[in-house]
C-alpha positions as CSV (number, residue, x, y, z in Angstrom):
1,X,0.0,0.0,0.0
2,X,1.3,3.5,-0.7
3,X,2.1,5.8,2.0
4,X,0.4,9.2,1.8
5,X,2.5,12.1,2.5
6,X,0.9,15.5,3.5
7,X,3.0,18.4,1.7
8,X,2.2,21.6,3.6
9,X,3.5,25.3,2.3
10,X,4.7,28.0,4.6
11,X,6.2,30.5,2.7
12,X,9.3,31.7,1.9
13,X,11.6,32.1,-1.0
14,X,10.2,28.5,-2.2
15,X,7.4,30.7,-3.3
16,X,8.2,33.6,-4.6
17,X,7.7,35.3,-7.8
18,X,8.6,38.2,-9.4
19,X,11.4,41.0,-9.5
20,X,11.9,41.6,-7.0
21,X,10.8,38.6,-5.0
22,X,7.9,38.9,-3.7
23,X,5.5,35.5,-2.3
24,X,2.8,34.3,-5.1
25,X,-0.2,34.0,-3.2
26,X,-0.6,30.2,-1.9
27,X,-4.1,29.5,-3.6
28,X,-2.4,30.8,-6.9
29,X,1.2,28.8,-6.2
30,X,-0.2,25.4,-4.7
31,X,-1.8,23.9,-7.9
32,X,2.0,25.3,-9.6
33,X,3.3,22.9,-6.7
34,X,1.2,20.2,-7.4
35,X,2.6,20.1,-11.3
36,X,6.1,19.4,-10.0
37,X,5.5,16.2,-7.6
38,X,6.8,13.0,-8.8
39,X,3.5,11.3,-10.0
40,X,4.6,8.0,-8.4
41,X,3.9,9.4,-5.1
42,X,0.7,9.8,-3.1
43,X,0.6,13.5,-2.1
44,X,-1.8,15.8,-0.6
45,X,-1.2,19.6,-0.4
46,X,-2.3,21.7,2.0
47,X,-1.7,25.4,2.8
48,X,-0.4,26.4,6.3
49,X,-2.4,28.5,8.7
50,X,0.0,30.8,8.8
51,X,1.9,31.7,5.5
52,X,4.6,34.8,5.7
53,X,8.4,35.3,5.2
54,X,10.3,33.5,7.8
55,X,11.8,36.2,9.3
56,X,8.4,37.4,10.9
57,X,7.4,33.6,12.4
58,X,7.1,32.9,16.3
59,X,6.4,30.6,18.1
60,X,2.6,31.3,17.4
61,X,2.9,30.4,13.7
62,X,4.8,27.2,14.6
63,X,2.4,26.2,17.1
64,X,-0.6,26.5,14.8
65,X,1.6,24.3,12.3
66,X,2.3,21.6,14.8
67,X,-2.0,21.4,15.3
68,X,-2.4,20.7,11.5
69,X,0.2,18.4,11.6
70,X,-1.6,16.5,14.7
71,X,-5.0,17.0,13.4
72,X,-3.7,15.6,10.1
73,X,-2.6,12.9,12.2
74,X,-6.0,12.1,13.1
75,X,-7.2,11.6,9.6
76,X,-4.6,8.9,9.7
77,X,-1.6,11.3,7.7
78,X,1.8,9.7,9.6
79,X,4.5,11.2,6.6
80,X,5.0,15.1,6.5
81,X,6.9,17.3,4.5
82,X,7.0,21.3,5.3
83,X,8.1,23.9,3.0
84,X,9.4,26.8,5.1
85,X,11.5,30.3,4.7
86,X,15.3,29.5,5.1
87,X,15.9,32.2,7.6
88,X,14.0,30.5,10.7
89,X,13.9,26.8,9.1
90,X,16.3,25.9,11.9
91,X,13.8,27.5,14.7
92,X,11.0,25.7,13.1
93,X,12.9,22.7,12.6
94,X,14.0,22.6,16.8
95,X,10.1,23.2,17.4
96,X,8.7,20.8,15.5
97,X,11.1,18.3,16.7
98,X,10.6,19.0,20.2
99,X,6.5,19.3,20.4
100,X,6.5,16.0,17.6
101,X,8.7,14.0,18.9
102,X,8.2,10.4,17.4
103,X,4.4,10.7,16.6
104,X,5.1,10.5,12.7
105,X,7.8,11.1,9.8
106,X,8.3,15.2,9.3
107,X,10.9,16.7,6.9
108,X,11.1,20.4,6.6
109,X,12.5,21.6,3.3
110,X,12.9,24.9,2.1
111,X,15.1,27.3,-1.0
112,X,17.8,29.4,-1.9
113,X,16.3,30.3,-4.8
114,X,12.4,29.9,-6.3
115,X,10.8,27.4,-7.7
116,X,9.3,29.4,-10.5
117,X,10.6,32.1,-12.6
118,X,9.9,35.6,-12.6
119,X,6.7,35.7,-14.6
120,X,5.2,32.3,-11.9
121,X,4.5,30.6,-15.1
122,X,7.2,27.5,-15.3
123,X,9.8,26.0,-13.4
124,X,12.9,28.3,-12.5
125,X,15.9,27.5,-15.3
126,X,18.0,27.3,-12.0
127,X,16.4,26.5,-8.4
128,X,17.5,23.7,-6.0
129,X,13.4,24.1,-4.6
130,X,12.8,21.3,-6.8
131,X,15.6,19.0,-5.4
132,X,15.4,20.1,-2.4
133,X,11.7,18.9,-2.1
134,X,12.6,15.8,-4.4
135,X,15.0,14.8,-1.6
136,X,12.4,15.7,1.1
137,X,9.4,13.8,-0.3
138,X,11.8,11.1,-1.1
139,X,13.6,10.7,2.3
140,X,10.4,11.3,4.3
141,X,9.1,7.8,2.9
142,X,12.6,6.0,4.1
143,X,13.5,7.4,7.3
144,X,12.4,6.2,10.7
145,X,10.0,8.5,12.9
146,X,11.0,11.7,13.6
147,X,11.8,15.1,12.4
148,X,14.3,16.4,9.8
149,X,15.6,18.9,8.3
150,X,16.5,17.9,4.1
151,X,18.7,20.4,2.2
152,X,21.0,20.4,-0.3
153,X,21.4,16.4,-1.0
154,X,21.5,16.7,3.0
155,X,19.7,14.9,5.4
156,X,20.0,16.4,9.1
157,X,18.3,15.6,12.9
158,X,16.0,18.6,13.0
159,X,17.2,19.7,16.4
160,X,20.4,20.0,15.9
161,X,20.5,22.7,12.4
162,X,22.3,25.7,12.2
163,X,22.3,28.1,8.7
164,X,25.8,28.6,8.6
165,X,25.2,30.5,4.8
166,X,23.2,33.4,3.5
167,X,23.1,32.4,-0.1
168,X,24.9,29.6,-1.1
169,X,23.3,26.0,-1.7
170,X,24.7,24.1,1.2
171,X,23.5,26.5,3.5
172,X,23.4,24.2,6.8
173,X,25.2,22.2,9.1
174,X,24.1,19.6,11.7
175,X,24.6,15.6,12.9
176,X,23.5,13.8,10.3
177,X,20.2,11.6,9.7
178,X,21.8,8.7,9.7
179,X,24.2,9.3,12.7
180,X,23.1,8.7,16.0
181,X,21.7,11.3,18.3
182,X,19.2,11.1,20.9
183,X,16.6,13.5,20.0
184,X,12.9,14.4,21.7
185,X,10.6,11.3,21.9
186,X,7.5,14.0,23.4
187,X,4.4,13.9,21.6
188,X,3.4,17.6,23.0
189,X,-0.6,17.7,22.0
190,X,-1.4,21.8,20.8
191,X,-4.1,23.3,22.2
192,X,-5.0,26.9,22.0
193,X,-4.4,27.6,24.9
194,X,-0.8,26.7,24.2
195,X,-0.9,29.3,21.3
196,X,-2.3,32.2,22.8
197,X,0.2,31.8,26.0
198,X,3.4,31.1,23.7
199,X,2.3,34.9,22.0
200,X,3.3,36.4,25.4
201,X,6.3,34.4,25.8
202,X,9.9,36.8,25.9
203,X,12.8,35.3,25.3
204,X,16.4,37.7,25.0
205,X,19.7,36.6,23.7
206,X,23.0,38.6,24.5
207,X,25.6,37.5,22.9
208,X,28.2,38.8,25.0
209,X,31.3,40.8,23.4
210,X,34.6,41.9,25.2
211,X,33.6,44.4,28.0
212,X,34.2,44.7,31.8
213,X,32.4,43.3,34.5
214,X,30.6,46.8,36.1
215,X,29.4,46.8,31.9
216,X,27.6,44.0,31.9
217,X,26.3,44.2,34.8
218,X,24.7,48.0,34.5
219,X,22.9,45.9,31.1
220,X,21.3,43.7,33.4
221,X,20.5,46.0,35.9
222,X,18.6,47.6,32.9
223,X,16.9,44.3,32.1
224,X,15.2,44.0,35.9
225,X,12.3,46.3,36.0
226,X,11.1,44.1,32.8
227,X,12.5,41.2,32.4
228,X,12.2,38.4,29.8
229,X,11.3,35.1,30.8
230,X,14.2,33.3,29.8
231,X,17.5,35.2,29.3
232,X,20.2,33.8,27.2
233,X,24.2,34.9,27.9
234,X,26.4,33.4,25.4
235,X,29.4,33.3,26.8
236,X,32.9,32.6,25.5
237,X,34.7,29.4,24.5
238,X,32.8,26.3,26.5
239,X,30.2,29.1,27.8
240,X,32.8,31.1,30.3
241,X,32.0,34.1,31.4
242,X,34.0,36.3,33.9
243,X,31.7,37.4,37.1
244,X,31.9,38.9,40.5
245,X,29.4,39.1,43.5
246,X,27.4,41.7,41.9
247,X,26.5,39.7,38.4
248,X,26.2,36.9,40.8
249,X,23.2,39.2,42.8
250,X,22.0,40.3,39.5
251,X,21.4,36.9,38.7
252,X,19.6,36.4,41.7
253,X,17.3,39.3,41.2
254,X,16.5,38.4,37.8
255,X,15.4,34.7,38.6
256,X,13.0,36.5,41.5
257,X,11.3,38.5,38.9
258,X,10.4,35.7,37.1
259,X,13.8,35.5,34.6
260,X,15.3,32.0,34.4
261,X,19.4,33.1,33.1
262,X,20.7,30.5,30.6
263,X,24.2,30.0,29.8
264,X,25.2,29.2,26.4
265,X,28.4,29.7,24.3
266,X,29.0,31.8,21.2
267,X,30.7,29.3,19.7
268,X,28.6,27.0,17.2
269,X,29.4,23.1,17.6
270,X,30.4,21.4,20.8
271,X,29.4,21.5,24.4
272,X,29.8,23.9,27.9
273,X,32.2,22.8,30.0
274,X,32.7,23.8,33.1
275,X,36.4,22.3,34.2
276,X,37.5,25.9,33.8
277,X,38.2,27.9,37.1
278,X,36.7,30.7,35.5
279,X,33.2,28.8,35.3
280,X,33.5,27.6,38.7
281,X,30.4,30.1,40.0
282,X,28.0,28.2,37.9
283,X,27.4,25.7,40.3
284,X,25.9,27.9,43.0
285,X,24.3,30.2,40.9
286,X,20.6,30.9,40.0
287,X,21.1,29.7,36.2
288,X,21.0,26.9,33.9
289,X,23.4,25.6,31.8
290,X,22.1,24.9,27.7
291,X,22.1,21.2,27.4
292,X,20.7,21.3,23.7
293,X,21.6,20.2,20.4
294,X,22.1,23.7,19.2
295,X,20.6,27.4,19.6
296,X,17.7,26.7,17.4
297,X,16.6,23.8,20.2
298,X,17.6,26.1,23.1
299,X,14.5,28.2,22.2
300,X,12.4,25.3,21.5
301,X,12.8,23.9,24.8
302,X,12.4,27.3,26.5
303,X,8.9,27.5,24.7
304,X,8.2,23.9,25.7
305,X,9.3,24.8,29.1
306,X,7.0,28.0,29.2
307,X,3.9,25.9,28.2
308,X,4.2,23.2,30.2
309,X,4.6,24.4,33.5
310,X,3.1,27.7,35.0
311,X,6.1,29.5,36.8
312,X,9.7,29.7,36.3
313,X,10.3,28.2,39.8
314,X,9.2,25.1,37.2
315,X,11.1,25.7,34.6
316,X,14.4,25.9,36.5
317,X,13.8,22.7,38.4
318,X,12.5,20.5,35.7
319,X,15.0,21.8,32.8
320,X,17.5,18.8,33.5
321,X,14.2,15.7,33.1
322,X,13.4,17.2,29.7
């Protein structure tokens, strides 16, 4: 029996049109799309809830995603391919992993270039939209459950994608499909609820640059009258960052208004490490060390971690069980 794979469109460069590129409305481009899937598949295409360039998504627009996807699942759809903007595909990817986990096969997919030429009437002469979602509808049929990312000729665990390219081809990095990596096994269930809390949800990222101590810490004596909820310092190296007592206090006072402090590193593959003397303060501090498979599943845990549980004293004691 063939296996029936739901294509859903998202947006982004994928479907554009035009000079310069602008996004061919989806009821106009997804009969186009239809005209370019390999006729030997069983492929049903369906427009997202929430269709805009990729730079503008939230968690909102993922979250909506997710409940087609699991209502989808109800009408007995278990193979999904996504066609998403490249400049948040990685975000998406994390989020879709995390909430997912191994309910079904997902691949997310998405283009350097258009599918269709300028005028929206043919294929582009060059794209890799059409390989990219040739490798994506292909792969989504082989693999075992979960999410991925397909790009490229590249198959990649969803949590763990960077973009590490503005505009070439091979535009992303991340442990491949076929290596091993323990990823999210959650089935997180959507409800709106969960989508009108995750539009409140704040979450700031300092990427922390060469500066004394007293600088920092007058930024994060800026940050307590309104805190975010989560707070992420990307720190140097394996995630050091130079402190005294007063970014220690600071720390304190942002985790009692409601601010769970995250450490991360800067630096793009490998993990924290905190043999370093220099890290030593992390162990009796109010903060949290990122234990996830990159920056992209770093946010999707802090959303899953601001849905699931009401207050931050929560989050901060069940971050290591998840």
């Amino acid at each position: 029996m063939m296996k029936k794979i739901a294509l859903i469109y998202m947006g982004g460069t994928f479907g554009c049109v035009g000079n310069p590129l602008m996004p061919m409305p989806e009821n106009e481009f997804i009969p186009l799309l239809e005209k370019v899937i390999p006729p030997h598949l069983d492929v049903d295409c369906f427009a997202a809830p929430s269709i805009k360039d990729s730079s503008a998504c939230t968690a909102v627009d993922w979250l909506k995603l997710i409940q087609q996807i699991q209502d989808l699942q109800l009408k007995n759809y278990q193979h999904f391919v996504i066609i998403h903007g490249t400049d948040t595909l990685s975000y998406a990817a994390a989020t879709l992993a995390r909430f997912l986990g191994q309910s079904s096969h997902i691949m997310i997919t998405g283009s350097q270039y258009p599918l269709l030429n300028i005028e929206g009437n043919d294929t582009r002469e060059f794209t890799d939209a059409l390989g990219n979602l040739n490798l994506a509808l292909e792969q989504v049929l082989s693999l075992p459950v979960g999410t991925y990312l397909a790009f490229h000729q590249h198959i990649f665990h969803a949590q763990t994608v960077l973009k590490v390219h503005t505009t070439e081809l091979d535009a992303f990095a991340g442990v491949d499909a076929h290596q091993s990596c323990q990823t999210s096994i959650e089935n997180f269930i959507v409800q709106a609820e969960h989508i009108e809390r995750a539009s409140s949800l704040t979450v700031l990222n300092l990427m922390l640059q060469p500066i004394a101590k007293e600088q920092l810490a007058a930024q994060l004596e800026n940050l307590i009258k309104n805190p975010p909820h989560f707070l992420i310092l990307q720190g140097f190296g394996t995630g050091n960052i130079a402190t005294n007592s007063e970014l220690l206090n600071l720390f304190e006072a942002l985790y009692e208004r409601g601010c769970v402090v995250i450490i991360s590193s800067q630096v793009v593959f490998g993990k924290l490490d905190q043999r370093y003397a220099v890290s030593s303060w992390i162990e009796n501090a109010k903060v949290l060390i990122n234990d996830c498979h990159s920056h992209a599943d770093l946010y999707a845990k802090a959303l899953q971690m601001y849905l699931k549980y009401p207050t931050h004293v929560q989050w901060f004691e069940h971050w290591n069980t998840h």
